[in-house]
C-alpha atoms as one frame of an Amber mdcrd trajectory, in Angstrom:
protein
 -41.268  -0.560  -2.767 -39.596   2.209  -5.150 -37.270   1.859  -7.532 -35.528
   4.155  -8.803 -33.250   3.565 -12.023 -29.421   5.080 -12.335 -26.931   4.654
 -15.163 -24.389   3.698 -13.135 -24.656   2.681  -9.212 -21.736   2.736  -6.648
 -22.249   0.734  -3.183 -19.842   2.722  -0.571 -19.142   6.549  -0.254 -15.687
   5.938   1.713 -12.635   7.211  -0.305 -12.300   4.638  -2.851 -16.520   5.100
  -3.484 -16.323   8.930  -3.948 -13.625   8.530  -6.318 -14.323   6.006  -8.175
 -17.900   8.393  -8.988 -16.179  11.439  -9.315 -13.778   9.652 -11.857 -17.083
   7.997 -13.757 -18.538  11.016 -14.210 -15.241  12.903 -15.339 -15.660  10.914
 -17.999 -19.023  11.493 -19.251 -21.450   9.090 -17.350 -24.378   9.862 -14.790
 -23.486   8.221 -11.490 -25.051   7.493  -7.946 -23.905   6.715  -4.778 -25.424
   5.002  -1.826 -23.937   5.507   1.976 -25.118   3.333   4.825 -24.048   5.651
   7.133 -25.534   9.165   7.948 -23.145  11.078   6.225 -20.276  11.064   4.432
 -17.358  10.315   6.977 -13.780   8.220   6.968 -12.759   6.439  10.123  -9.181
   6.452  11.493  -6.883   9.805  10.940  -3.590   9.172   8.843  -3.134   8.506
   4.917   0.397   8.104   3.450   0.378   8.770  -0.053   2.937   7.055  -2.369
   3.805   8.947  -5.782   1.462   6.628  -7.085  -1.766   7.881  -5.785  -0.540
  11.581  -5.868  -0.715  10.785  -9.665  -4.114   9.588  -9.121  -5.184  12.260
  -7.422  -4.141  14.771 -10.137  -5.869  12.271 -12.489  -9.142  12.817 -10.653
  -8.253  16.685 -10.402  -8.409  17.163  -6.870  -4.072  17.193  -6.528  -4.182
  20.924  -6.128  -7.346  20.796  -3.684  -5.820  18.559  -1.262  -1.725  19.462
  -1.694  -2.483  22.477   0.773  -3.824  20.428   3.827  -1.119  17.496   3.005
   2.546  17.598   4.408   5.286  16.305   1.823   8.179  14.825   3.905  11.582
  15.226   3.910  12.434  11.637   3.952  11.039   8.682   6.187  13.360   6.488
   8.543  13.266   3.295  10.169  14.141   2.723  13.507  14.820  -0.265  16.135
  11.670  -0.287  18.433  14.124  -1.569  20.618  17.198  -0.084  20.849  16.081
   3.150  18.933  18.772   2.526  16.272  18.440   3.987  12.641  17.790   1.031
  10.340  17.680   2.666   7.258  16.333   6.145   5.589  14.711   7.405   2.360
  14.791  10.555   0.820  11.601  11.928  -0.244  13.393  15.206  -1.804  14.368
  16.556  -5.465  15.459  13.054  -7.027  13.000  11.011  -5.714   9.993  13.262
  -7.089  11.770  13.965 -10.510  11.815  10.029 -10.865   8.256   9.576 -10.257
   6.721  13.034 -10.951   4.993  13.285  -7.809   5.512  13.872  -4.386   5.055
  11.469  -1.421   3.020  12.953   1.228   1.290  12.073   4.111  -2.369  13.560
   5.115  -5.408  13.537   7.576  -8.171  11.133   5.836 -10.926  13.510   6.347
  -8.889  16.055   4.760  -8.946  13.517   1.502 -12.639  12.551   1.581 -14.074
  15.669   2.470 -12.022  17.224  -0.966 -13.313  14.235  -2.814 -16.870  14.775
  -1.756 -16.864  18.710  -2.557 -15.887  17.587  -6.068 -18.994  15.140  -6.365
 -21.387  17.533  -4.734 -19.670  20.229  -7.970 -20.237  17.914 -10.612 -23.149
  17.627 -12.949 -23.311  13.897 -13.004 -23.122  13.115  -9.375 -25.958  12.493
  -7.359 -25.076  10.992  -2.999 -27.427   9.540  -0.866 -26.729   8.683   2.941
 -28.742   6.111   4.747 -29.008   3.446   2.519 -27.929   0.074   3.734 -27.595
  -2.121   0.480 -28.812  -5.839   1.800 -29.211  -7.590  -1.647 -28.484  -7.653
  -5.308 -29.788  -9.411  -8.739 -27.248  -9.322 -10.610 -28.442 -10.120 -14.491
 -26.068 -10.172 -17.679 -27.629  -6.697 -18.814 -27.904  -4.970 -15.331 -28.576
  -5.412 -11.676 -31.413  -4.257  -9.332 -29.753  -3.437  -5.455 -32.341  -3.964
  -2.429 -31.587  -1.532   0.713 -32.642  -2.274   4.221 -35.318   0.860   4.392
 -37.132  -1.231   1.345 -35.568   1.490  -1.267 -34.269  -0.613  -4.852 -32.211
   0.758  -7.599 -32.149  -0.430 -10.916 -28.449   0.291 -12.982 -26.779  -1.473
 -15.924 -23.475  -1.240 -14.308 -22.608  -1.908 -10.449 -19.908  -0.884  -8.808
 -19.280  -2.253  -5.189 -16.882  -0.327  -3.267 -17.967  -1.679   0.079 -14.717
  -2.020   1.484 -13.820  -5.153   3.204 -16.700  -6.834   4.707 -18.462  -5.828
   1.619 -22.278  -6.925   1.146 -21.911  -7.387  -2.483 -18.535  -9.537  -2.453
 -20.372 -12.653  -2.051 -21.832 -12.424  -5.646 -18.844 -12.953  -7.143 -16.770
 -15.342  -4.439 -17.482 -16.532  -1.476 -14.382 -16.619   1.032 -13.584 -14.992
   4.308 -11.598 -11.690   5.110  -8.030 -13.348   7.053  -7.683 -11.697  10.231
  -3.729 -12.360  10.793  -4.040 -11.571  14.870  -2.489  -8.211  14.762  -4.321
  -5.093  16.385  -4.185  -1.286  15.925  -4.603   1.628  18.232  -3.982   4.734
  16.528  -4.835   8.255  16.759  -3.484  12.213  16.112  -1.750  14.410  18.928
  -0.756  18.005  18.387   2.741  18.161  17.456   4.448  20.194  20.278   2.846
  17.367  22.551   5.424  14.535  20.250   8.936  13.739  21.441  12.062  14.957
  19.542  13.024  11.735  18.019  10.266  12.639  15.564  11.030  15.735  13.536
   7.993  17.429  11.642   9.272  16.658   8.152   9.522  12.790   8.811   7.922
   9.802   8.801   9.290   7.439  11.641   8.843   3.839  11.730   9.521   1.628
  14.602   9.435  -1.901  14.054  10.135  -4.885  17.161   9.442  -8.189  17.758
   5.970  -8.540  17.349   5.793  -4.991  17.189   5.525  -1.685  14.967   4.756
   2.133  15.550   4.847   4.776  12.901   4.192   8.726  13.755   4.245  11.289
  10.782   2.764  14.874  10.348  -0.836  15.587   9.237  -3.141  18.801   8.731
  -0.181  21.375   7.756   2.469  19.750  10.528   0.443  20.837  13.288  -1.421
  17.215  14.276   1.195  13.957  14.693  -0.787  10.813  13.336   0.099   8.183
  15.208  -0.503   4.286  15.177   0.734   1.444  17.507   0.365  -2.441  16.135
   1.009  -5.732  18.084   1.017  -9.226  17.498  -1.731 -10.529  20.069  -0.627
 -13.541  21.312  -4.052 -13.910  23.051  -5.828 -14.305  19.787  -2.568 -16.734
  18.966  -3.582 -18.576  21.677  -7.344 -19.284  20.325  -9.400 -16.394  22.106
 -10.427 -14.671  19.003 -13.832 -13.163  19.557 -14.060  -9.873  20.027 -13.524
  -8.480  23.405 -11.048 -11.910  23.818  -8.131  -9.930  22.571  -5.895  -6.927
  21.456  -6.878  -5.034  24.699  -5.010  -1.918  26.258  -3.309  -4.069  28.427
  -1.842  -6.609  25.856  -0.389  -3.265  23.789   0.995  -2.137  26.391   2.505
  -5.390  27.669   3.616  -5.788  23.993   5.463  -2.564  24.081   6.901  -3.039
  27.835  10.302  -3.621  26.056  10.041  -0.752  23.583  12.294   2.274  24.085
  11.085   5.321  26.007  10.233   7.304  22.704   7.867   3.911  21.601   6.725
   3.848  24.984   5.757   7.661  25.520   4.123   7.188  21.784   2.069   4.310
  22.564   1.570   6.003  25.879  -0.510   9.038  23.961  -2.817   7.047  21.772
  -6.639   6.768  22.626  -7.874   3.323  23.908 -11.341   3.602  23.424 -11.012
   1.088  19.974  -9.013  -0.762  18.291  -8.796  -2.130  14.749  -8.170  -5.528
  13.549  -5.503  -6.137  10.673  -7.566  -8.366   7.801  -6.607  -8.823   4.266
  -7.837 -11.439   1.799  -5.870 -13.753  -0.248  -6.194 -12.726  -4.071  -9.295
 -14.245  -6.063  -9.085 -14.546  -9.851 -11.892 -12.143 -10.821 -13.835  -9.389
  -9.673 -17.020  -9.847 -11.408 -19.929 -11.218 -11.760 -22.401 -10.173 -14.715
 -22.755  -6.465 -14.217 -21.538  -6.229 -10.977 -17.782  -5.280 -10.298 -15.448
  -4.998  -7.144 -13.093  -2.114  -6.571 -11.060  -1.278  -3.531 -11.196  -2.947
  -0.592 -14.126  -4.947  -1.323 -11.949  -6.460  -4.581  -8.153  -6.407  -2.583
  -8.034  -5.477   0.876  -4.307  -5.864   1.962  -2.409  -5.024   4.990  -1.088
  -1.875   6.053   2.757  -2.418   5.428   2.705  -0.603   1.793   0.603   2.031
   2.761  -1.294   1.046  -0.426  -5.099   0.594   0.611  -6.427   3.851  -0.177
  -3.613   4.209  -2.841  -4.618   1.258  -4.525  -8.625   2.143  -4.690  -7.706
   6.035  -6.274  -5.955   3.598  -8.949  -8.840   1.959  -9.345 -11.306   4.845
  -9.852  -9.016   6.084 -12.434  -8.622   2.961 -14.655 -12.521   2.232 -14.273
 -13.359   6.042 -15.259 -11.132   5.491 -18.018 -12.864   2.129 -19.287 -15.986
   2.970 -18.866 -15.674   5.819 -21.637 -12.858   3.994 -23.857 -15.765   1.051
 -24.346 -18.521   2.899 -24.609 -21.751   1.002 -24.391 -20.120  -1.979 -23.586
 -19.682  -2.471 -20.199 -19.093  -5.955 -20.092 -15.533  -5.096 -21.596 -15.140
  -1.867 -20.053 -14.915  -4.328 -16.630 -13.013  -7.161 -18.466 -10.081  -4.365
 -19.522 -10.332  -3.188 -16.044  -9.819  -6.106 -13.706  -7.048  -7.331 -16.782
  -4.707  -4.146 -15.872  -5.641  -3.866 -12.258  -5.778  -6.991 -10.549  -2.189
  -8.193 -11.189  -1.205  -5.456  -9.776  -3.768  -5.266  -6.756  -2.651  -8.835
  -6.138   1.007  -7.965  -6.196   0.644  -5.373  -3.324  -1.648  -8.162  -1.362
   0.818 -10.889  -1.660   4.135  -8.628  -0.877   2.957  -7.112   2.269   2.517
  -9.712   3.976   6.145 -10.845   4.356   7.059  -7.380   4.248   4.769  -7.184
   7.769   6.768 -10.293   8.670  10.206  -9.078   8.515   9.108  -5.755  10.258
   7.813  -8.183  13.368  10.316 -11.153  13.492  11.744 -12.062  16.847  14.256
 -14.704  15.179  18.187 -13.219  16.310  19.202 -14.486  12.806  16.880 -13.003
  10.610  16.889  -9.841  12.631  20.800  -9.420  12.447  20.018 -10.082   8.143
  17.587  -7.401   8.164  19.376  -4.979   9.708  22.701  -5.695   8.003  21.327
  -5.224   4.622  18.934  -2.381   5.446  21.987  -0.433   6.685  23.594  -1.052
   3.197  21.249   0.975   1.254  21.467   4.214   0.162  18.850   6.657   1.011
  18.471   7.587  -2.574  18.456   4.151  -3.388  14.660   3.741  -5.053  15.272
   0.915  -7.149  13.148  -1.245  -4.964  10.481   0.993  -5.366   9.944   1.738
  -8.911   7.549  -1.174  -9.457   4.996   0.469  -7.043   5.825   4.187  -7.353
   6.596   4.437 -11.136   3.936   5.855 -13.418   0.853   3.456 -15.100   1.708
   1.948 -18.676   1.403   4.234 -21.428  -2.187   2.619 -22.490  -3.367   3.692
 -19.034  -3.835   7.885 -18.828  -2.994  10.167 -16.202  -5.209  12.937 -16.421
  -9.082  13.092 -18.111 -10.782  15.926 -19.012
């Protein structure tokens, strides 16, 4: 067996892996990165990007790399899955990016990693490896040695797993399951002259039902539609829950049989080759474990309904970039700084989608008519909801690095 010693070590080259290197080594430290997979590659096609992790982005200095091949909105609606009724609208235009400094946009994932990995490949202090399926850590006070499938072993004095959610390395620090909540997604890209009218290039469309949501919003430029269609499966409800058992074609499309046409023609164009479960995890009170530290996914997987996943793990590479040169030598506090500014607020996304998911989904007439009453109310330049999410980091946090 070889070993092979790196400064610092990341587990995962997905988004969240690539920048959380490219962000180490902004800041002055030699990184690696180990892939399982052949190459570097992102499953699924559709980001949306919140103010938030636009900021990031810039932070990491890939903003003007990847504004190009992203679409910035005009505003995004919500719609009755239903009835096809306008819930509610926000406005994505002059005011809304003056009061967070960013844009929102929405963009193909590849489009996003492939930008991240042509800044690792550029840098000095990044070194990628594909093929190497980590199996096993020792984790010490003072380092950690990482054992891949292949026999390969890497020794680092800080560890970085980024994983995502059925992360290998998770178990070092807690031991708990990912929570599958019985929901499935089918979702895919079409070219845009193929999408119906009730979806206008410069918007993102949500439909949410009973049991039920769609949302369809430009990617790559305006000429691809992204595209994804999630149901409640009241299969796996029902106790079949192994895979195969449940959220088949036919259960979306009998959960969509009382959509309106545009849901239905939507639904109707996505691929049914796969489809993706909807897991989070409930929030833990600590990411680490000696010299070994979650990020991303593998730290705070959450549902979709914030659109924060990927938003959430470009935070992270930024704050642990950041730490990692404010402390020094000391990595033990470089990590204790990090999880103390980032998991209250990882945990706060985590814990407010969920009902958020809920109130998209209920079939209760009462809480329906609620919803919909008070969504109409707002304004469309009404943000003040949104500030805690959108608005920029506290002033001890930075927002750009050499």
């Amino acid at each position: 067996m070889t070993t092979t010693t790196v400064p610092v070590l990341v587990v995962g080259g997905g988004i969240g892996g690539l920048a959380t290197a490219l962000s180490v080594a902004r800041h002055g430290r030699r990184v690696h990165v180990l892939e399982r997979a052949g190459e570097f590659t992102e499953i699924g096609a559709g980001l949306q990007f919140g103010p938030n992790a636009s900021r990031a982005l810039a932070a990491l200095g890939v903003f003007d790399d990847i504004r190009p091949l992203a679409v910035a909105p005009r505003r995004a609606v919500m719609r009755d899955a239903v009835n096809g009724n306008l819930l509610t609208s926000l406005d994505f235009g002059t005011s809304f990016e003056r009061r967070y400094g960013y844009p929102y946009l929405v963009l193909h994932r590849s489009d996003l990693l492939d930008a991240l990995l042509a800044a690792c490949r550029a840098h000095d202090l990044v070194t990628l490896e594909t093929k190497r399926t980590v199996v096993d850590a020792e984790i010490r006070a003072d380092g950690a040695t990482v054992f891949c499938a292949d026999g390969a072993a890497y020794d680092t004095e800080a560890l970085i797993a980024a994983d995502g959610l059925h992360s290998t390395l998770r178990g070092k620090v807690v031991r708990d399951a990912a929570v599958c909540g019985g929901y499935a997604a089918y979702r895919g890209t079409v070219p845009m002259t193929e999408v119906d009218g009730a979806v206008a290039p410069e918007e993102v469309v949500l439909w949410v039902g009973p049991g039920v949501h769609t949302i369809q919003y430009p990617v790559r430029g305006g000429e691809l539609c992204n595209q994804v269609a999630v149901f409640r499966s009241e299969r796996f409800h029902s106790g079949h829950t192994e895979p195969g058992q449940w959220g088949t074609p036919d259960e979306l499309d009998a959960a969509f049989a009382g959509a309106c046409d545009p849901v239905r023609a939507a639904v109707a164009r996505i691929g049914r080759d796969q489809y993706w479960p909807m897991y989070d995890r409930t929030p833990v009170g600590t990411w680490i474990h000696r010299r070994l530290l979650l990020t991303g996914d593998a730290a705070h997987p959450m549902l979709q309904y914030l659109g924060q996943g990927a938003c959430q793990a470009l935070e992270d590479a930024v704050e642990l970039g950041y730490r990692l040169e404010l402390h020094g030598n000391d990595i033990d506090a470089a990590y204790r700084e990090f999880e103390r500014i980032r998991l209250p607020r990882t945990a706060q996304c985590q814990t407010r989608a969920r009902p958020w998911g809920e109130l998209w989904h209920t079939d209760d007439p009462l809480t329906v008519g609620l919803r919909n009453r008070l969504l109409a109310l707002r304004k469309p330049d009404d943000y003040s909801e949104l500030d805690w999410l959108y608005a920029a980091a506290p002033a001890e946090t930075p927002v750009t690095v050499p």
